[in-house]
C-alpha positions in Angstrom: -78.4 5.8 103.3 -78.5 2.6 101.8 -77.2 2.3 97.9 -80.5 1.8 95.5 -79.8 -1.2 93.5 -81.6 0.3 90.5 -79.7 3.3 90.5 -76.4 1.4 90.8 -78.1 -1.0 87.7 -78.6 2.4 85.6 -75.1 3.4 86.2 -73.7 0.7 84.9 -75.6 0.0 82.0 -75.2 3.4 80.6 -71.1 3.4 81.2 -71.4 0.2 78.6 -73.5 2.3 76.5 -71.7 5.3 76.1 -68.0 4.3 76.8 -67.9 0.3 75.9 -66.6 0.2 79.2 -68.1 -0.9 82.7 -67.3 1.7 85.4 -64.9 1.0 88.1 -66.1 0.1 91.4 -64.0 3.8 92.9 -66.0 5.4 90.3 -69.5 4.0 91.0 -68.7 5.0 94.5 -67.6 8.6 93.9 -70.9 8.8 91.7 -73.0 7.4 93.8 -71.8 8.5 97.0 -71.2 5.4 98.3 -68.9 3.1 99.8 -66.9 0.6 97.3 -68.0 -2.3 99.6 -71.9 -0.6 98.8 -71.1 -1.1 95.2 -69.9 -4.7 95.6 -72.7 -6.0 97.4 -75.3 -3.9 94.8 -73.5 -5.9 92.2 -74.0 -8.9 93.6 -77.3 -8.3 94.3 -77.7 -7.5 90.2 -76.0 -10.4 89.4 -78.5 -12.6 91.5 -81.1 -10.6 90.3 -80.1 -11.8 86.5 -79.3 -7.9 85.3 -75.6 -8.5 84.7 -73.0 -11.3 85.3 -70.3 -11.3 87.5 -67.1 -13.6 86.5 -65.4 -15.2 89.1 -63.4 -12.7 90.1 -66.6 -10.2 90.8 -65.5 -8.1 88.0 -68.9 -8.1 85.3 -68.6 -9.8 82.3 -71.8 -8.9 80.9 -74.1 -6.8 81.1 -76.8 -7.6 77.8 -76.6 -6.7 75.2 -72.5 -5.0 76.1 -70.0 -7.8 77.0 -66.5 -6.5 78.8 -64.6 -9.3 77.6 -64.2 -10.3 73.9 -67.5 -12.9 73.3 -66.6 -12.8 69.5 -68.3 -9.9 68.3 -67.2 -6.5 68.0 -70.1 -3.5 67.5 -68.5 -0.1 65.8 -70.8 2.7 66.5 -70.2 6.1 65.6 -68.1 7.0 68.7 -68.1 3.7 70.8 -66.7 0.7 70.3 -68.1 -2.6 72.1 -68.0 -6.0 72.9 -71.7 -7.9 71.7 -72.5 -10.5 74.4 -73.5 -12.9 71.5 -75.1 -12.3 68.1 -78.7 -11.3 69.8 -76.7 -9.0 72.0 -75.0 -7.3 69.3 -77.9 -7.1 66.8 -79.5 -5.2 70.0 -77.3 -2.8 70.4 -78.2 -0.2 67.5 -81.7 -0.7 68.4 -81.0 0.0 72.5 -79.0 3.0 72.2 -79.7 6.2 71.4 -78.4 7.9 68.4 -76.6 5.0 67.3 -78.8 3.6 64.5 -76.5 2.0 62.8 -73.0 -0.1 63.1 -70.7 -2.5 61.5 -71.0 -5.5 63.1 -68.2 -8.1 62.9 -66.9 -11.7 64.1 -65.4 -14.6 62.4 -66.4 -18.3 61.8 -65.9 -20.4 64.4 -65.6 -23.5 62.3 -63.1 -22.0 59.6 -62.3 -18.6 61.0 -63.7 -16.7 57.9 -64.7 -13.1 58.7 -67.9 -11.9 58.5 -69.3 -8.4 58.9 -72.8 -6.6 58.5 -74.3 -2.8 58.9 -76.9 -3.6 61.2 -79.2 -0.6 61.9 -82.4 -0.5 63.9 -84.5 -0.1 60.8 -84.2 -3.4 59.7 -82.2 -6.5 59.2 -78.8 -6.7 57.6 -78.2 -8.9 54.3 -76.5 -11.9 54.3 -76.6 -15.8 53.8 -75.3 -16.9 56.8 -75.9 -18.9 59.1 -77.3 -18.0 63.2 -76.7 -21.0 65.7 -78.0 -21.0 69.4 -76.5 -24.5 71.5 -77.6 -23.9 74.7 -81.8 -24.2 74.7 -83.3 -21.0 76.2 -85.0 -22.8 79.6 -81.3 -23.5 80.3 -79.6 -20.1 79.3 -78.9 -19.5 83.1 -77.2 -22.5 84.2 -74.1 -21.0 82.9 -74.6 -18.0 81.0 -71.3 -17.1 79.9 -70.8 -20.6 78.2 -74.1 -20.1 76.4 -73.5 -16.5 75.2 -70.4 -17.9 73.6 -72.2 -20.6 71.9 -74.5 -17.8 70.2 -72.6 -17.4 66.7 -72.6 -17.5 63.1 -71.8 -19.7 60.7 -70.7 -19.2 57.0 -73.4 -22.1 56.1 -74.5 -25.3 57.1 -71.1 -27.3 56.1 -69.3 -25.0 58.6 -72.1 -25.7 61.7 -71.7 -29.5 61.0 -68.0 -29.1 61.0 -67.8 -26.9 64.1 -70.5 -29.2 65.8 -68.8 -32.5 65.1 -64.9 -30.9 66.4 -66.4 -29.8 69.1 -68.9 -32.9 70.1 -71.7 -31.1 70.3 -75.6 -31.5 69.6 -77.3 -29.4 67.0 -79.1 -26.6 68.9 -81.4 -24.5 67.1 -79.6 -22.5 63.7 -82.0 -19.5 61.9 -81.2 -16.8 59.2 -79.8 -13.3 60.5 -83.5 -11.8 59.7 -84.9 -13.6 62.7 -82.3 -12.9 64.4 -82.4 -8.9 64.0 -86.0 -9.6 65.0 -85.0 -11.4 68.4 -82.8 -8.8 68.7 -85.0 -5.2 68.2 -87.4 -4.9 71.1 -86.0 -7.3 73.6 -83.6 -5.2 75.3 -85.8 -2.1 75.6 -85.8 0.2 78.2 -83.1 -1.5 79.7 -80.9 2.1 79.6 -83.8 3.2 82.1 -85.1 3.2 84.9 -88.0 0.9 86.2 -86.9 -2.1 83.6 -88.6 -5.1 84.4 -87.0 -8.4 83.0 -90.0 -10.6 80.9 -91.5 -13.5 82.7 -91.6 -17.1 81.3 -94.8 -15.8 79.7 -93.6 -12.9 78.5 -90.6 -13.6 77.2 -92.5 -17.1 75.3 -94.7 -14.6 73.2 -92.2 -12.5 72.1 -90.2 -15.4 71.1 -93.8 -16.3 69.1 -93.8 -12.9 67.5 -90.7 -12.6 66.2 -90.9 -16.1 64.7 -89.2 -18.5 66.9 -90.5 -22.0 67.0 -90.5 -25.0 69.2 -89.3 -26.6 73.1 -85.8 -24.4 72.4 -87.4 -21.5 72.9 -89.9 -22.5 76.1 -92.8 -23.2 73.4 -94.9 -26.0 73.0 -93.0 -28.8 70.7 -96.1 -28.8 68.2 -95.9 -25.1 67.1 
């Protein structure tokens, strides 16, 4: 019997949720009751299907919001500790999974390397002044995802984006407050831990981005709004 990709999809995403860890592929197999080479082809099939990412070596790197390598963003939960994908991802994560409603969120600068860390809980945003920078603009997330999930930080202000920008020879992307952010972050991930999730459409996805407060050709909106 062949392996459902949706069960294999629910598998993994709750490993990340409850350990921090992705499952092993000897592991998804015994679980499954599957051959490994079942789970390696199910995975690739995910990862073409946009519900994780495979690195080069076939091992997943992400699965969003939870990241298996370091993307500069640490999530402490009550009993798990993960890797955030980006600043969205991590934001997401107390408002994805359950009984986690709140945790310490932490990364650094990545112009001056000051750290930075917020209780972020799904009630509401965290407090703080700084500073939220996307590069990559969102109809282009998917030409290389893992470069643009690592190119979603935060800044102390605006001194340390125009440093970071200029070092690195980059083009201003699009930079909000960690309010819109948490917004971005509460809803878009849900359901994701079960199963039937349905990735948003262009459509879709454009009117949350409207709802939540996020402007402009960045996001896949008109350039006037």
């Amino acid at each position: 019997m062949a392996l459902d990709p949706e069960t294999l999809r629910v598998a993994v995403y709750r490993s990340l949720a409850t350990t921090g860890r992705a499952p092993t592929w000897p592991a998804l197999a015994a679980a499954l009751n599957c051959q490994v080479a079942d789970v390696t082809a199910g995975l690739r099939l995910l990862h073409d299907q946009r519900h994780l990412v495979l690195d080069d070596d076939g091992c997943i790197a992400l699965a969003h919001p939870f990241g298996t390598v370091d993307f500069g963003f640490s999530v402490k939960g009550s009993h798990t500790l993960w890797w955030g994908g980006c600043v969205w991802d991590s934001f997401a994560i107390p408002n994805l999974v359950p009984g986690e409603r709140s945790v310490l969120v932490a990364t650094t600068c990545p112009a001056c390397g000051r750290p930075h860390a917020w209780t972020v809980t799904n009630e509401g945003p965290p407090d703080g002044p700084q500073l939220a920078h996307f590069l990559v603009p969102v109809p282009r997330i998917w030409d290389d995802v893992l470069f643009t999930c690592s190119n979603q930080r935060v800044f102390c202000d605006e001194a340390c984006l125009a440093a970071w920008l200029a070092r690195e020879g980059r083009e201003r992307g699009y930079s909000t407050d960690l309010a819109t952010v948490w917004r971005l972050a509460s809803h878009w991930y849900a359901g994701r831990l079960e199963r039937g999730y349905r990735r948003r459409e262009p459509a879709a996805a454009a009117a949350y981005f409207r709802e939540v407060g996020l402007r402009g050709s960045f996001w896949g909106l008109p350039a006037d709004e």
